[in-house]
C-alpha positions as CSV (number, residue, x, y, z in Angstrom):
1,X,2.1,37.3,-6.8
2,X,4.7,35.7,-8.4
3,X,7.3,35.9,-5.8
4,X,4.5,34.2,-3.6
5,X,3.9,31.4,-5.9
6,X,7.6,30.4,-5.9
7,X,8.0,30.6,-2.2
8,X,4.8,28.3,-1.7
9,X,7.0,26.0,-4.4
10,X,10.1,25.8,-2.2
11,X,7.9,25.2,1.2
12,X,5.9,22.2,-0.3
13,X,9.3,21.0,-1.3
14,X,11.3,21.5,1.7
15,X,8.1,20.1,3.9
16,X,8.1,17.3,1.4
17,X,11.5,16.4,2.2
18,X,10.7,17.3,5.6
19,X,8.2,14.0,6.0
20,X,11.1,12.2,4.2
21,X,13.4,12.6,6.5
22,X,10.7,12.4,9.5
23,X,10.5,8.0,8.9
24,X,14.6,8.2,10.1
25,X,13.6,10.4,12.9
26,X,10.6,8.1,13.8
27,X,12.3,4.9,13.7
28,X,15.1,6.8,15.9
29,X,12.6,7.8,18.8
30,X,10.8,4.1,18.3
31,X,14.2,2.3,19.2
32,X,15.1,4.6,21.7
33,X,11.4,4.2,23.1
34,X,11.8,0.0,22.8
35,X,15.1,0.2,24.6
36,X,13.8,2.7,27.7
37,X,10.8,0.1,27.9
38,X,13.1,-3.0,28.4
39,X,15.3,-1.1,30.7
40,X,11.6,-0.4,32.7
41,X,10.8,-4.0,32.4
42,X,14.1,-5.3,33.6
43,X,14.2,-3.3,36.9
44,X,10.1,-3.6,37.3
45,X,10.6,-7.6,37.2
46,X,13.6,-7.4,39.1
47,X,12.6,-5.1,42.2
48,X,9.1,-4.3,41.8
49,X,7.8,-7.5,40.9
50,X,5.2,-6.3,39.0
51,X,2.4,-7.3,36.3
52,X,2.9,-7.3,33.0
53,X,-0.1,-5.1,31.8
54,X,0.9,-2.8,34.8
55,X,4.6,-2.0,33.5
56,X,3.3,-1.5,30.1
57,X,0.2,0.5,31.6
58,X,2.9,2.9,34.0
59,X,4.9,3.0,30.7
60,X,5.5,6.1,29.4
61,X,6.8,6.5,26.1
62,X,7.9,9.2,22.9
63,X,7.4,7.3,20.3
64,X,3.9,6.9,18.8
65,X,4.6,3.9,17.2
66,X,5.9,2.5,20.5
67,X,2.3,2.9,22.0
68,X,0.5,1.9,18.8
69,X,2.8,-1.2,19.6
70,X,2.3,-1.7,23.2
71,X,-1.7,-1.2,22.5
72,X,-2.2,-3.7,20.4
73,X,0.1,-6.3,22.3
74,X,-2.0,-5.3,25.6
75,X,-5.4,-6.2,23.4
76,X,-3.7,-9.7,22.4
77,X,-2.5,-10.1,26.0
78,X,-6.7,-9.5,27.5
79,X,-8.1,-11.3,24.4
80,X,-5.7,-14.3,24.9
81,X,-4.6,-14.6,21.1
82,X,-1.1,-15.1,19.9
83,X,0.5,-11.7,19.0
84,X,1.1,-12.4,15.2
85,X,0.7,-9.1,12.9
86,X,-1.9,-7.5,15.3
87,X,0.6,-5.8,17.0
88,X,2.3,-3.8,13.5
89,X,-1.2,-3.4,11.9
90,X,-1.1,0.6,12.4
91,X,3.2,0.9,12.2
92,X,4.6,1.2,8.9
93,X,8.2,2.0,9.7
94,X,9.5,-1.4,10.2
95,X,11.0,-3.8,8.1
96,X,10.0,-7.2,7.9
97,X,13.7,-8.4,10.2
98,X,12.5,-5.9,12.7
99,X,9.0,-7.1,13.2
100,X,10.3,-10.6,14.0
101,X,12.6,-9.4,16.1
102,X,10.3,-7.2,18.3
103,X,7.7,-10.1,17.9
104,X,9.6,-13.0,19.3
105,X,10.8,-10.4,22.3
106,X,6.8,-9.7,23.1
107,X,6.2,-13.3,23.0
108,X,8.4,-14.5,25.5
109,X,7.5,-12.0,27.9
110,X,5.6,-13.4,31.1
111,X,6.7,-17.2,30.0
112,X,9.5,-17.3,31.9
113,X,11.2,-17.2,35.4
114,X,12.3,-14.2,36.4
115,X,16.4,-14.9,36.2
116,X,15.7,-16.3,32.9
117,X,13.2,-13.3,31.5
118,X,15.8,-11.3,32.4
119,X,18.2,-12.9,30.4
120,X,15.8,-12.9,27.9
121,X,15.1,-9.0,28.1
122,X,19.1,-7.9,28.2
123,X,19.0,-10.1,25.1
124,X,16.5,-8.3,23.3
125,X,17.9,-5.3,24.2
126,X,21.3,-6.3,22.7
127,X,19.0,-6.6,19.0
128,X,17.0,-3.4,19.7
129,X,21.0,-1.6,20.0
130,X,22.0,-2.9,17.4
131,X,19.4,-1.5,15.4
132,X,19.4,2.1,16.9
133,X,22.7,1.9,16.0
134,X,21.7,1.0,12.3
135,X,19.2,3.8,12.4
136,X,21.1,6.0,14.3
137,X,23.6,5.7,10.9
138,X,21.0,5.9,8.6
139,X,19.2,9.0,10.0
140,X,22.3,10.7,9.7
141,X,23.1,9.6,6.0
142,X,19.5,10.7,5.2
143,X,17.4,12.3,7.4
144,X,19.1,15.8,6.8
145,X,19.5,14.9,3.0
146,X,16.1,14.5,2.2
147,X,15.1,17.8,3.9
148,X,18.1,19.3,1.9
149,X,17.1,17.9,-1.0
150,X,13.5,18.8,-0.9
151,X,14.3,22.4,-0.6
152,X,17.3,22.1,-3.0
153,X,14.3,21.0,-5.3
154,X,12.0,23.2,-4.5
155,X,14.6,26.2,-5.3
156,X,15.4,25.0,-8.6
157,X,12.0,24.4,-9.9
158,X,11.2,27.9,-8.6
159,X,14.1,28.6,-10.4
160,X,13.4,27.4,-13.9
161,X,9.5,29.3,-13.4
162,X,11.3,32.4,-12.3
């Protein structure tokens, strides 16, 4: 009974570092996700001339926080309101920088002509590279520590009770 008690200790730890190291891997997919959607947007407003609500409708996505994201932009873009914090009100994994960033890119969209959206989109994906980069670093500095740690953690309380 003891042995099971101790093992339970280690796997909340370990799962515990687990959801740490799950925000790097989140904000990882969510770039990613941003960068594939401006890629789709660039070539859909290029070639296939299509509407906004469409590309974003077609869109399909692997990030979560992407589609919370794209939801609430498409409920400001039917309701008519400016896109302010409506958009982040469910995502928690962005910093303050990030959400201006990504806000100022989904409030130019549609207000331009098409030569100059597209500039406006390659730009925006410059930012959004940038940042995978960032994260790309910071995922490998911590995403694998934290789950390391947990379980490290985990062991040496189980430890000390053994």
């Amino acid at each position: 009974m003891k042995y099971l008690l101790l093992g339970v200790i280690v796997f909340i730890c370990g799962y515990i570092g687990y959801g740490l190291s799950k925000f790097y891997i989140s904000r990882l997919k969510l770039f990613t996700s941003l960068i594939n959607f401006t890629e789709k947007l660039d070539t859909d407003i290029n070639f296939g001339k299509s509407k906004l609500l469409k590309i974003i409708e077609d869109f399909k996505c692997n990030s979560k926080d992407l589609k919370k994201i794209l939801e609430g932009y498409t409920v400001c873009l039917n309701e008519g309101r400016p896109c302010t914090e409506t958009v982040f009100k469910e995502v928690k994994i962005l910093k303050d920088d990030e959400k201006h960033i990504i806000l100022n890119f989904f409030s130019e969209l549609g207000k331009l002509d098409v030569y100059n959206q597209t500039k406006q989109i390659e730009n925006s994906k410059m930012k959004f590279k940038e940042i995978l980069n960032l994260c790309t670093e910071e995922k490998k500095k911590y995403g694998n520590l934290y789950l390391k740690l947990g379980i490290i953690l985990g062991l040496l309380i189980a430890l000390i009770l053994f």
